[in-house]
N, C-alpha and C positions, 0 to 999 in steps of 0.2 A: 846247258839245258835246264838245271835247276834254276838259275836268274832268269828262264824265261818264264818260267814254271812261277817265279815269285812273284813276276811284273803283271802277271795276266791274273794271277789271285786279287791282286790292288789294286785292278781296273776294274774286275768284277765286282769289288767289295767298292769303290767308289760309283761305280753306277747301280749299286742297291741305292745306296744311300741318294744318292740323286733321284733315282725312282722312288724314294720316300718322301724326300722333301717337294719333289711336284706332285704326289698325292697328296699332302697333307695339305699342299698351296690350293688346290682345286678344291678341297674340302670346305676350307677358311670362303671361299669366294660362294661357294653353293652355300653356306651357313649364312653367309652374307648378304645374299642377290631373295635368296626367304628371306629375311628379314626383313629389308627394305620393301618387299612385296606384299607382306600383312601391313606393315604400317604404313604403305599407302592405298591398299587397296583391300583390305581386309578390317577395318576394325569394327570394335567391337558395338554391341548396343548400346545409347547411350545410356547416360544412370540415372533410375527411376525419378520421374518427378514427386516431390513431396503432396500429398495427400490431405486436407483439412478437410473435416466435419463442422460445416455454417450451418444457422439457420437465417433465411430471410422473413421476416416481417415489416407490415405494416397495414392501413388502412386499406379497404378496398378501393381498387382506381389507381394506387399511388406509382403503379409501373412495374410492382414484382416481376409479372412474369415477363415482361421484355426485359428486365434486366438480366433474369436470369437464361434466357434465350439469348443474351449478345454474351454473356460470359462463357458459357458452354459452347458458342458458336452453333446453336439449334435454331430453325425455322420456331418460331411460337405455336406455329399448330403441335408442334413434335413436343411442348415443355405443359407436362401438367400443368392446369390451370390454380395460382394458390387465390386464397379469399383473407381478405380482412374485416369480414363485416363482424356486427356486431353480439352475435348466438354465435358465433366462431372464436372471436376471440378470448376468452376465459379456456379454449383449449391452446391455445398457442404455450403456455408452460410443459404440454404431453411430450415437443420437439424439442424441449429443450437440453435434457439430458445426452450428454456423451458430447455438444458442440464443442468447437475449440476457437468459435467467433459469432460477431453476431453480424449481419447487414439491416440495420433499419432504412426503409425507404419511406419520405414525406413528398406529398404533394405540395409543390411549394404553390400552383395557385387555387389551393381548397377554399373552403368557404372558412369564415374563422373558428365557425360551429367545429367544422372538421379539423382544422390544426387545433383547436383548441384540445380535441381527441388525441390527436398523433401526440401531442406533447406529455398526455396522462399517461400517453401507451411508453413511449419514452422514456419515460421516469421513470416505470411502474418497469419496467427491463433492464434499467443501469443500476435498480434496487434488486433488483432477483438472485436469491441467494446461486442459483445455479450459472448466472450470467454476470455478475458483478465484480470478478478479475477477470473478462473476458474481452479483449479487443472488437472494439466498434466500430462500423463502415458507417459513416448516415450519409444517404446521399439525397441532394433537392431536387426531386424528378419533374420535369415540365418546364421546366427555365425557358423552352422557346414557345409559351402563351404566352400572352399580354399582362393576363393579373397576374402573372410569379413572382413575387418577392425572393429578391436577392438573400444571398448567405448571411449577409449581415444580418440583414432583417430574421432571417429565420433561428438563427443562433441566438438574437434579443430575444424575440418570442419565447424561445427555450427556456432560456434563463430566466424570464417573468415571472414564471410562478415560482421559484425556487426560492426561499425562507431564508434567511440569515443564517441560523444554526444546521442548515444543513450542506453541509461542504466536501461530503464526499459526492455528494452529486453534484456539486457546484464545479468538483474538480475533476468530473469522469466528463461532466459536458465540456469543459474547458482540453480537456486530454483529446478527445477525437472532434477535430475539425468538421464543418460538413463540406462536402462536394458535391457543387453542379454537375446535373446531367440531364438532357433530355432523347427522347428513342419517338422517332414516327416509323412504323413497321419496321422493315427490318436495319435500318438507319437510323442511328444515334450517336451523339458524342458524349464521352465524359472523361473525367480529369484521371486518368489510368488505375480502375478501381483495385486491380490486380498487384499493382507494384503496394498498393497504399495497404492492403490488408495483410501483405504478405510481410511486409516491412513489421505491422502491427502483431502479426501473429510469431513472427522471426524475436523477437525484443521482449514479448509476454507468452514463453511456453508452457504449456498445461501439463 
C-alpha cells in the first residue's frame, strides 16, 4: 500500500512539472507572437527630420518664390510673396541672423544691367560677416527662355569682376557650383536642390 502510495506521489509531482513546463512554453510563444506583431504591424514614428534655417535672395523676377513654392510643395498663391528690388534690398542683412545656409537665385536671362546687379549682390553676400562660412545654393533660374545663358557663361560673369588679391571670394565662388533650373507655374525642373544643400549643410555645421 505504501509503493502505491509512493508511485502516485511521483506521478503527481511529474505532472506538476509538466504542467510547468507547458506554461512556461505557452508563455515563451505569447511573448513571441507580440513581438513579431509590434514589429510588423506596430512601429514606431519615424525620426524627426532635420530642420535648417535658409535664407533665400535675389533680384526681383529671378524665381524666389516659385522656388520656394516647389520646395515646400505649396501652390504659389499659398508662399508669401519675397521682393528683390532695389529700397528692399539694403534690408536683406535684417534675415540674415540665426541662418545656417544661404539660396541665391539669378536670372540667367536678365538684362546685363540686371546681372551685372546680381553679381554685386553675390559678392556683397559671400563677403558678409554673418554669411561668409555659410553653405551656398545659386541656382540659374529661367534656363528654358531663349536669352539664358548657360552655367558656364554665368559662373564666367561671376568671376569677371573679381580682382586678383581677392581669393577668398575667388574660392567661395569656385566652392559652390551653380545649378540650372527653370519653374513655369506650378512645373519646373532642377538639378535636386535638396540633396545639394543638404549635402552642403551636412560637411559645414554651424
Amino acid at each position: 500500500m505504501s509503493d502505491l502510495r509512493i508511485t502516485e506521489a511521483f506521478l503527481y509531482m511529474d505532472y506538476l512539472r509538466m504542467s510547468e513546463c507547458i506554461q512556461i512554453s505557452f508563455a515563451v510563444c505569447r511573448i513571441g507572437i507580440y513581438t513579431c506583431f509590434r514589429a510588423l504591424c506596430c512601429k514606431g514614428p519615424p525620426p524627426p527630420r532635420p530642420e535648417y534655417d535658409l535664407v533665400c535672395i535675389g533680384l526681383s523676377g529671378a524665381g524666389k518664390t516659385s522656388l520656394l513654392s516647389k520646395l515646400c510643395g505649396e501652390s504659389p498663391e499659398n508662399v508669401v510673396s519675397t521682393t528683390g528690388a532695389a529700397n528692399i534690398r539694403k534690408y536683406w542683412s535684417r534675415y540674415y541672423q540665426g541662418s545656417q545656409g544661404v539660396i541665391f537665385v539669378l536670372d540667367s536671362a536678365s538684362s546685363e544691367e540686371e546681372l551685372e546687379t546680381s553679381r554685386k549682390e553675390l559678392h556683397s553676400a559671400l563677403h558678409h560677416p554673418q554669411l561668409c562660412t555659410l553653405p551656398f545654393l545659386i541656382l540659374a533660374n529661367h534656363q528654358d527662355k531663349p536669352a539664358a545663358r548657360s552655367v558656364q557663361e554665368l559662373f564666367s560673369d561671376m568671376m569677371d569682376s573679381v580682382i586678383p588679391f581677392e581669393f577668398f571670394l575667388a574660392k567661395r565662388l569656385e566652392l559652390f557650383p551653380i545649378f540650372p533650373c527653370h519653374f513655369t507655374g506650378d512645373k519646373g525642373t532642377m538639378i535636386n536642390p535638396r540633396s545639394s544643400i543638404q549635402k552642403d549643410l551636412n560637411s559645414n555645421p554651424v
